[in-house]
N, C-alpha and C positions, 0 to 999 in steps of 0.2 A: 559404579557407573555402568550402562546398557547400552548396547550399540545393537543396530538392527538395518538390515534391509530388505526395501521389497518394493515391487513393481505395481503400481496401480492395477488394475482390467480395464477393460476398454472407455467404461463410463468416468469419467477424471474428475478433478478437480472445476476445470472451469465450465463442463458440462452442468455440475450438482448449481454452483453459482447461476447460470442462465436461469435456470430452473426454480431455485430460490428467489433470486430476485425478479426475474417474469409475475412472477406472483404477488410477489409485495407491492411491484411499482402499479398494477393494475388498477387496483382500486383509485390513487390518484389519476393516473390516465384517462379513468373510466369519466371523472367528473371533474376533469379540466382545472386549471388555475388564475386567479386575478391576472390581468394586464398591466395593473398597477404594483411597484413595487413596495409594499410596508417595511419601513423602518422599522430595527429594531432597536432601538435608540437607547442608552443605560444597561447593555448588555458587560455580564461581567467574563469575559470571555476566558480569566485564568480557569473559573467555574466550567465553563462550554468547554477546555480545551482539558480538564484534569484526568481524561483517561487516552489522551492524544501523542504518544511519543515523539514526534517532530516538529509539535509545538513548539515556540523558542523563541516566544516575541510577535509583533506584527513588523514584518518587512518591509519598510516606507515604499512606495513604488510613483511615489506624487510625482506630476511637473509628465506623467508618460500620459499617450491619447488610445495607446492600449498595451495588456501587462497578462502574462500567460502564465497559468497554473495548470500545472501538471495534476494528471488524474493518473490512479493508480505509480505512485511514488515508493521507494523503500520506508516504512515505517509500519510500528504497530503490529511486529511479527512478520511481514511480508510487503508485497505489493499492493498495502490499502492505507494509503496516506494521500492527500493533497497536498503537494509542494510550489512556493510556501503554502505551510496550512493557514497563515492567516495574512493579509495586505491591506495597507492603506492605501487610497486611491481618490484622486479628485473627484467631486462630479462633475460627471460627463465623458467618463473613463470607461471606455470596453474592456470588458475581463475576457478572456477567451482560454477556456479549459480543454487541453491538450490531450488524449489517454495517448499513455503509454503502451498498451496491449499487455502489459502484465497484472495474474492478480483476477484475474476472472472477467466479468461482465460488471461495470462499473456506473452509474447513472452522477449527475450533482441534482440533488432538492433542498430548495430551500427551506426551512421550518415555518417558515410563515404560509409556504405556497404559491408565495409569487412567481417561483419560475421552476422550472424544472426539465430536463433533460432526458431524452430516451436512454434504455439502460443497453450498456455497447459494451464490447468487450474486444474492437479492433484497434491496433493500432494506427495514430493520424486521425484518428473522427476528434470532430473538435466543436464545440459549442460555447459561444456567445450572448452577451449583453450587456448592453449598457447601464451603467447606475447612474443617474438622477439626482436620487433625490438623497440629498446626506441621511447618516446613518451609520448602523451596524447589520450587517446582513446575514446571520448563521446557517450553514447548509452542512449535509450529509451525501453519503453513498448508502444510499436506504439499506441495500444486503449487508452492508457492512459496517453499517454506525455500531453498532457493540462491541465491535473491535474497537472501536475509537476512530473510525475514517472517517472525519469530519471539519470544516474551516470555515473561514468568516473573510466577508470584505468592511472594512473599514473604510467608510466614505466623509471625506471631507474632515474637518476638527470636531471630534464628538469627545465630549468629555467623559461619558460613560463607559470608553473602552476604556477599561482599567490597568491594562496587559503594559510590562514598558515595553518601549520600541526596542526593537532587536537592531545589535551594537554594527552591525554588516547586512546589506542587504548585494547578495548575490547578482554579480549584473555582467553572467557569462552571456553567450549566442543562445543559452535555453531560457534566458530572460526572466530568470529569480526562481527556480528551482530549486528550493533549499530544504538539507537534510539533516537531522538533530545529530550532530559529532561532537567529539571531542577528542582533544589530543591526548595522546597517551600519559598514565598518570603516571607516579613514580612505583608504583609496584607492578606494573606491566613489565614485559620483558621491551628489549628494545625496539617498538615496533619499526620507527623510522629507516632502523638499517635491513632490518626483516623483508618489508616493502618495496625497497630503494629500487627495483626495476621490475617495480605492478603501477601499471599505469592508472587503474581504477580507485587505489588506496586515496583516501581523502580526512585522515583522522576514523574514532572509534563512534562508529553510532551504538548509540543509547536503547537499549532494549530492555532495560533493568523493570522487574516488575509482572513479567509476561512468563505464562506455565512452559509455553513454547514459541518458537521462533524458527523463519524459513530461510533459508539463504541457499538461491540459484546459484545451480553448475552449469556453471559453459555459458555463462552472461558472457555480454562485448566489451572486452577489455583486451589489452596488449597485443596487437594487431587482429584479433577475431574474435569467437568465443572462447574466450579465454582465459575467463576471470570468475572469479565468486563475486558473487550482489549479493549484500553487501562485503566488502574485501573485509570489515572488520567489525565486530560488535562486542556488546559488552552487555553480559546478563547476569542475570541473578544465579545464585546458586539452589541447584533445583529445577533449573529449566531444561527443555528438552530443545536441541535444535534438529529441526529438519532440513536438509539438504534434498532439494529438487532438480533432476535434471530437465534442461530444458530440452534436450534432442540435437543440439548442432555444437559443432567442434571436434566431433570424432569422439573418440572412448576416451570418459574422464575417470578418475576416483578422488576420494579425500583420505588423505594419509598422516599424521601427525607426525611432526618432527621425532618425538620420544616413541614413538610407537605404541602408546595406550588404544591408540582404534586406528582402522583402516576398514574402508568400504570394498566393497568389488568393482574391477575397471568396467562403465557402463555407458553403451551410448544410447540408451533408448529414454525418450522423454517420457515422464515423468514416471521413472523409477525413483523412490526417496532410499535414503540413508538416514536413521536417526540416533543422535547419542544424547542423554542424560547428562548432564557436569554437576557432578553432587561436589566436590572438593575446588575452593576456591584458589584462582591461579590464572596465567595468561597461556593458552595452548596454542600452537602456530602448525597451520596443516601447508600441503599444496597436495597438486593435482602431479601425480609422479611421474608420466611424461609430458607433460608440459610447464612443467617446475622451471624450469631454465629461459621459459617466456614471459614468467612471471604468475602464473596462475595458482597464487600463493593468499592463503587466510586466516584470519584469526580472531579465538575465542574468550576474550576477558571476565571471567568468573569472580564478580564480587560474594561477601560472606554474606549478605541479603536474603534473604529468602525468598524463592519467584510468586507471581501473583498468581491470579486463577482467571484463565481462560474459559471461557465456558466448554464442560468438556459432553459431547454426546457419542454413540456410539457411532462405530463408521460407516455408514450405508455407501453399498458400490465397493467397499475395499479401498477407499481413499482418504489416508490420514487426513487432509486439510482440511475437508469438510466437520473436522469436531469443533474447528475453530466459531461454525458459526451460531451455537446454543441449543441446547438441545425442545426447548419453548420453541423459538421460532422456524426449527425444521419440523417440526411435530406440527406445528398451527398451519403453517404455510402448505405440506402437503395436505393435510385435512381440509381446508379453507376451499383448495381445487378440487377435492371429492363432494363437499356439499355445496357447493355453489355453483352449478352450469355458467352463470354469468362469467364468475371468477377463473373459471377453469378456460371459456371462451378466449376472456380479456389477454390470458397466460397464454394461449397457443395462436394469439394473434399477434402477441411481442415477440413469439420466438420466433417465427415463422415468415410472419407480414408487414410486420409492421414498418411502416415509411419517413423519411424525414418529415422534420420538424422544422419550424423557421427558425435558423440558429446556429442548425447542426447540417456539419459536413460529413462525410467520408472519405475514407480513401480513396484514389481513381481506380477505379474496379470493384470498388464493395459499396454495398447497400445494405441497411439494415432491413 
């Protein structure tokens, strides 16, 4: 097993993301979308959702006149999930997509084109629409669809979503929020007593399959930043996880019960910490002064072997950016070196770019 730390430089993780996806969403931009919405009607969505880790069913959300999915959600190695990633919904049902502010710069586009949303990366900006017309509606986070960040509305009784209905549809004040867990198995250590005063703990989310995987220090949990996001996971053996600090809560570390690894106490965001889990096992860490608040986590290593991530080299000194393939950051900077247009379209999303009908911001920020 390898453990390792080290501090970004100045250019991060969510800068390279802006950058990337400025670039992708352009070209759409450039040449507008239908007004009309196209049904995607007969879609088989276990297919659309098979590299989606918080998939877990469509989340009935019928009988509501509006029903909010979270953008940028825990899944799929980090903060690149829609939650839920997929809903049924009457028509004549406003959908309204929430971001989270984690996870970089995030947009929704539909596959078909019908709608699509400016790529943001604040938290509170929120974007809207109404469905119509029955159907199946598949959408993306265009930077991030090869991670798997991607979901579906399900409008009205379409016989062609093939997905079953998911057994629980979440119906906290975040209004269906839902993230792929499960309870602890019988070869895990005890997590429930482990837990028992972390406020964030909610079962093990499912990570199994992925080369690497993120999970925030100093997230908001037990009265502050105080928590690891997610508190629990469970991967493959072979995987690497990444630990990112966010910047608030004071000086954190991750420390393992057994003492196999320990990071250095850090408060500066986005310093990472990363370790390797080659030997399958349940590992339980916290943050060692703030242990006693609860800032407690853990690592479920099945005997699987991890998937593959697309891996590229780190441009900037920022491990997260290997996450996004080494094609599409090679195409994407190239594409703004030969194309004035392209390069134009890029530095008027980062820059200028203005509301759209649909979309909010925060009070104080503007895209």
């Amino acid at each position: 097993m390898s453990s390792n730390d080290t501090t970004s430089p100045t250019l991060g993780r969510r800068t390279v993301l802006r950058l990337l996806g400025g670039a992708a969403v352009s070209t759409t931009a450039l040449g507008g979308v239908t007004d009309s919405a196209r049904a995607q009607s007969g879609s088989d969505l276990d297919s659309w959702f098979a590299q989606t880790s918080n998939y877990d069913g469509v989340v009935d959300e019928t009988g509501r006149s509006t029903v909010t999915v979270t953008v940028g959600s825990q899944a799929n190695g980090g903060a690149f999930g829609f939650g839920p990633a997929a809903v049924r919904v009457d028509p004549g049902t406003t959908v309204v997509w929430e971001w989270s502010g984690k996870g970089g710069s995030h947009n929704v586009a539909a596959e078909d084109g019908s709608f699509e949303s400016d790529l943001v990366g604040d938290s509170g900006h929120t974007f809207e629409r109404t469905f119509d017309s029955t159907g199946v509606y598949t959408y993306v986070c265009t930077p991030h669809k090869t991670l798997g960040m991607k979901g579906a509305i399900v409008v009205g009784d379409v016989g062609g979503a093939t997905a079953t209905e998911a057994a629980d549809s979440t119906d906290s004040a975040g209004e269906g929020e839902s993230e792929s867990t499960e309870s602890a198995g019988e070869g895990d250590a005890d997590l429930d007593a482990w837990f028992e005063n972390t406020s964030n703990f909610d079962g093990v989310e499912a990570q199994t399959g992925l080369q690497r995987v993120t999970v925030e220090v100093g997230s908001q949990a037990n009265g502050g930043a105080f928590g690891f996001g997610p508190a629990a996971i469970r991967v493959s053996k072979g995987t690497t996880v990444a630990w990112t600090w966010t910047g608030e809560g004071g000086s954190h570390n991750v420390a393992t019960e057994d003492g196999s690894f320990e990071s250095d106490l850090v408060s500066a965001g986005d310093h990472t910490f990363e370790h390797t889990f080659e030997e399958a096992g349940t590992y339980t860490y916290a943050c060692t002064p703030h242990k006693t608040l609860g800032m407690k986590g853990a690592v479920a290593v099945t005997d699987d072997e991890g998937g593959s991530n697309a891996q590229v080299a780190e441009p900037f000194g920022d491990p997260g950016t290997e996450r996004l393939g080494g094609i599409a950051l090679a195409g994407t900077f190239g594409a703004m070196l030969a194309s004035p247009a392209l390069f134009g379209a890029f530095m008027w999303l980062k820059g200028e770019g203005g509301e759209s009908a649909g979309e909010t911001y925060p009070k104080g920020k503007s895209e």
